[in-house]
N, C-alpha and C positions, 0 to 999 in steps of 0.2 A: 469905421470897421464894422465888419455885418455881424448880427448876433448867431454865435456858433448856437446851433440849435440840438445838435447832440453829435457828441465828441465821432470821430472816424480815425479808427484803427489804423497808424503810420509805418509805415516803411522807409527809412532815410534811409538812400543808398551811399550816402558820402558827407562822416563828419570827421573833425578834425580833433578826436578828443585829446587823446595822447599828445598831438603836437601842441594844444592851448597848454594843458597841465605843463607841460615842461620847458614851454617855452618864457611863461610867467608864474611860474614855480609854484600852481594853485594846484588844491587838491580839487576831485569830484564834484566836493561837498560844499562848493564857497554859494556866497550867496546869489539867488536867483539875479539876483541886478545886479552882479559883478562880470556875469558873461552868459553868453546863450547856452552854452551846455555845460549844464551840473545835474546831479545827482535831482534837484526837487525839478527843475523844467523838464527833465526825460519821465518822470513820475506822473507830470501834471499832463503833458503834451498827447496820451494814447499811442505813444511810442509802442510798436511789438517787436522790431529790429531793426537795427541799426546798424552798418556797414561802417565801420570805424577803420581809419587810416593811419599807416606809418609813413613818413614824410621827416626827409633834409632838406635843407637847402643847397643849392652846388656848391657854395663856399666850403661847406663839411667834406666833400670829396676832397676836395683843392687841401684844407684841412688834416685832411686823414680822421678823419671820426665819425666818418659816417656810418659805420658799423656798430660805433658804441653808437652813438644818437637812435638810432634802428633798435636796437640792445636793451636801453630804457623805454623804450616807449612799448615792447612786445612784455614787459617788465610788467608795465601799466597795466596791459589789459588784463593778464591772469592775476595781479593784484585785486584788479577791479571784480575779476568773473570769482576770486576767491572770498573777498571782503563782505560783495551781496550776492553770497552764493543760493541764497533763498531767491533773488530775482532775475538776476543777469545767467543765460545758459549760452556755451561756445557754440556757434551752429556751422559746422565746417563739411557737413553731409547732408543730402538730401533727408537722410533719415530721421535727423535733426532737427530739422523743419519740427517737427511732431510734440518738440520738447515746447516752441511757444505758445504758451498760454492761451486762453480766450480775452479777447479784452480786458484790463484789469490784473491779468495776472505777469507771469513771467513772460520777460524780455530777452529777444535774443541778440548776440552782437556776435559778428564776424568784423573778420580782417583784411583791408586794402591795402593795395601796397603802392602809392603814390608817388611813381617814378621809381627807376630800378638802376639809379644811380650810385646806390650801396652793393649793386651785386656784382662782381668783380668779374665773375667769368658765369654762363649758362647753367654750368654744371652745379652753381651754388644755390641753384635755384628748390632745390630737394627739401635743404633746409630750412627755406623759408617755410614751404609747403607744410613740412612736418612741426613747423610751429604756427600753425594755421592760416598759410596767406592765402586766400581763394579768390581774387580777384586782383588785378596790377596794370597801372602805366606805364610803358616804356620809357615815359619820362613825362618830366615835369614841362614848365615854358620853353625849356631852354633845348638845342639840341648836345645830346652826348653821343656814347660809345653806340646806342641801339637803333635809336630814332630820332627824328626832329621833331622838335617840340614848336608849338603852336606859333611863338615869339623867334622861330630859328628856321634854317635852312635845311636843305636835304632829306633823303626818305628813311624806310628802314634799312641797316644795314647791314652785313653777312651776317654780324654778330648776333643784329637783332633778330634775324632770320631763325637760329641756332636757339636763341632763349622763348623766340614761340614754339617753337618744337618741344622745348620743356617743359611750356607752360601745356600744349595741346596732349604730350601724353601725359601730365600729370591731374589735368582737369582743372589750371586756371584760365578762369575768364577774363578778356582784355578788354581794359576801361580806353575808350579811343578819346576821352574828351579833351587830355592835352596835345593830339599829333597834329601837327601841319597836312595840310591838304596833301603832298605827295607822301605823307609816314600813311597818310589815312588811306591813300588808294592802294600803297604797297602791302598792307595790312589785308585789304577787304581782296586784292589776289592773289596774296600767298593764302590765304584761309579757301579759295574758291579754288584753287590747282594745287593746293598740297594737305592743308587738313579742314577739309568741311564740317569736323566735327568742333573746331576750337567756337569757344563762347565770344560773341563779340557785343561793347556795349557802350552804353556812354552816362558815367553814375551824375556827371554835373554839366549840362548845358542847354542853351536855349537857341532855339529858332532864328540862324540869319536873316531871313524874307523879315523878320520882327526889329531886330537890331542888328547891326552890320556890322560884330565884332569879329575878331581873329579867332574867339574860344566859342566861339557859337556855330551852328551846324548846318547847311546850305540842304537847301530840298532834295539833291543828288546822293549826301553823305546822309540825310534822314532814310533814303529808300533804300539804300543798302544796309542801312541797321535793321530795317524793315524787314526786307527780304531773308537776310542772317535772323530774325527770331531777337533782333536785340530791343533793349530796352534803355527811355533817355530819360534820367531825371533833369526834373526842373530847380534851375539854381538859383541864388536870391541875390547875387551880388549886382545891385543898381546898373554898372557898366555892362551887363551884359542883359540887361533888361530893357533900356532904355538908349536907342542910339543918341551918340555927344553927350550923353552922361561920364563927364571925368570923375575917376575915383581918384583922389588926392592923399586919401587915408589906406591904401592896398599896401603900402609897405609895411607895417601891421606883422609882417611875417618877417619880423626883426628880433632875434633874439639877446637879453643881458648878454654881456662878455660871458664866452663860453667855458671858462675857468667855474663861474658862478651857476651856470647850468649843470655842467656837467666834473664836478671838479672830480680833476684823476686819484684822488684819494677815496674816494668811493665808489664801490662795485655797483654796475644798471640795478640790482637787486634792490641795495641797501636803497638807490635814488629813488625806485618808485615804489616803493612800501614807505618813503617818507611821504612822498608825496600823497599817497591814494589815503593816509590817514593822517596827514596832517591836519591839526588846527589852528591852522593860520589859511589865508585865504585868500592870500596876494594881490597886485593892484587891481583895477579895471583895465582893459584891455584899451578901451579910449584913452584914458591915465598913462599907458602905457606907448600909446603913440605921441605924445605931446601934442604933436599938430594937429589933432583932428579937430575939424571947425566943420558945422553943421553947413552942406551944401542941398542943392536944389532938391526938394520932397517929389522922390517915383512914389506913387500910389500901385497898392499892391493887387488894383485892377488891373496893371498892365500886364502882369504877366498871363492871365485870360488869354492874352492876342497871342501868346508864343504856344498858350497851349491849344489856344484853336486852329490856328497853321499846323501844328505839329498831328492834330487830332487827323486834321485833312489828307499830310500825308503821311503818318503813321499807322492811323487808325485808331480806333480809341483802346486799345489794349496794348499802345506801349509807351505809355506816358506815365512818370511817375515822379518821383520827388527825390533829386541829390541836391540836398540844401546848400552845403559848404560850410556850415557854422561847426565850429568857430575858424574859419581858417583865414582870420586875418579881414572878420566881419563882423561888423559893429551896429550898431543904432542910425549913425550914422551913414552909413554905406547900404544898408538894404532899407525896403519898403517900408513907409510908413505903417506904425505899429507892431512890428515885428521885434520885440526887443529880447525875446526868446525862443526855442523851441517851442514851447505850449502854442505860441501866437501860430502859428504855421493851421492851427484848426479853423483861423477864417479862412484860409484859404479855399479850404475841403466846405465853406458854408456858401464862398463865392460861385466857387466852382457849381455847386448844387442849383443855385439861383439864376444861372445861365443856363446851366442845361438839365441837369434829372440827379438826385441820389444818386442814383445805380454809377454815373460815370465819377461821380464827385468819390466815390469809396473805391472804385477803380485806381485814378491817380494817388490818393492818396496811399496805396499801400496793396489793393488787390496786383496790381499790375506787374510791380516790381518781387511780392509773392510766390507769382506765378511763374517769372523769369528766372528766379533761382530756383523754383522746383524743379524746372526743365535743367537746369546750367550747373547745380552742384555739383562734383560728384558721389 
């Protein structure tokens, strides 16, 4: 690993807090070597905001709870923004922007909305907004009621049509990084014949010409992010870093029997003000997969090549960093030496040593900065 030589100020467009805490029943606060995101690695890391996600799995629709599951996790964050209300400020307006700190000080978190497989009709979309959702996927892998998902068939559909209209007059921005190639082209021409003003973007993926996965982004789908003003963070999970890299450990996004998650004897409220100050500190997240078995070491050189492809056709001002931790990523599944957020500063020293400061403070956090100051509203 290279010697971080002075910390750079981050921007994560895409973590998974709220679904790590709830899905292995940990608060914030556990310890640094229990998972990549807690309260001391956002601390240590030069974290100044972080784009933090609500996220089901499809089974909870199928289910019927994916509204509560949505319910505790929007629970989490105003716990979290109340708990360190000296550190953590909601940033849901450009205006906002102004509240984060200088280096060292206060952090700001906003709200993703990871797939929109809770939201029942268009019109419920209001709601989210007014509990701060400023950014969302149509969906996850899979395809639903809206769009196809990366892992699924078909494009976007009437429905989904109807719920960009909500998002574009309300002023939420669309994360494209889960749509399948025909959700992604129906997307980039309904935004170009019906709302040129909608935000379009991609908070977690890396460079097809790099690795030739399904969730990665082809030079075509980079230059219409380009052209729309959008903006792509770089993601950390090995399979998408490294082509014939199997992840064996992705199923990770397995939650305890859901009686134990979320038992109907207790209100979203009471669950996560247990959680966000609980002292207890629940298992490791590897612990929790049983199966994970250490496979083939990515070097976290590699991803330099997605972001020099990307530099080439995006340019050097829309590259930036959606990590994905914790969603269902471990020690094992990402780059050597990465076993936390903090770690993510070699990257910002790798980056420097290829090409100059100026672009290494760029990715790391000017870039994606910039993006929402153009994109709140």
């Amino acid at each position: 690993m290279p010697l971080v030589k002075e910390m750079y100020p981050l921007v994560d467009a895409h973590q998974d807090v709220a679904w790590s805490m709830l899905a292995y029943s940990r608060p914030f606060a556990s310890p640094p070597s229990n998972f990549m995101l807690t309260e001391s690695s956002w601390r240590h890391s030069g974290l100044k905001w972080a784009w933090c996600t609500l996220f089901v799995l499809p089974d909870y629709v199928a289910q019927g709870i994916a509204k509560r599951a949505i319910s505790v996790q929007f629970e989490i964050y105003w716990n979290l923004l109340a708990h360190y209300s000296g550190w953590l400020v909601p940033i849901g307006e450009r205006a906002n922007i102004g509240l984060i700190g200088e280096f060292g000080g206060q952090t700001g978190l906003s709200v993703l909305l990871e797939g929109a497989d809770a939201i029942e009709s268009p019109a419920e979309l209001d709601e989210y907004f007014l509990n701060g959702v400023r950014a969302m996927s149509l969906t996850w892998h899979h395809t639903n009621r809206y769009a196809g998902g990366d892992s699924g068939k078909g494009g976007v559909t009437e429905e989904g049509r109807l719920l960009l209209d909500e998002a574009a007059r309300l002023g939420i921005a669309i994360d494209v990084s889960h749509l399948n190639r025909e959700s992604f082209w129906d997307l980039v021409e309904y935004r170009t014949k019906r709302m040129p003003s909608l935000r379009i973007y991609a908070s977690h993926a890396n460079a097809a010409a790099v690795c030739a996965h399904e969730r990665n982004l082809d030079d075509s789908q980079l230059s219409a992010l380009r052209e729309a003003g959008g903006c792509v963070g770089i993601v950390l999970l090995n399979g998408y870093i490294k082509a014939g890299w199997i992840d064996t450990d992705f199923g990770a996004k397995k939650m305890p029997p859901i009686e134990e998650v979320l038992p109907p004897s207790r209100p979203p409220a009471y669950i996560a003000a247990n959680l966000v100050e609980s002292a207890k500190h629940g298992a490791r997240l590897e612990d929790a997969v049983n199966d994970a078995q250490p496979q083939e070491e990515v070097e976290l050189e590699l991803l330099l090549d997605h972001i020099d492809h990307m530099r080439d056709v995006l340019g050097e001002d829309r590259i930036g960093i959606g990590s994905d931790l914790d969603g269902g990523l471990t020690r094992f599944n990402t780059p050597v030496g990465i076993n936390d957020l903090s770690d993510l500063q070699s990257l910002g020293s790798l980056i420097e040593d290829r090409w100059d400061r100026d672009f290494a403070k760029k990715v790391m956090g000017e870039n994606m900065m910039e993006f929402w100051a153009r994109s709140l509203p």
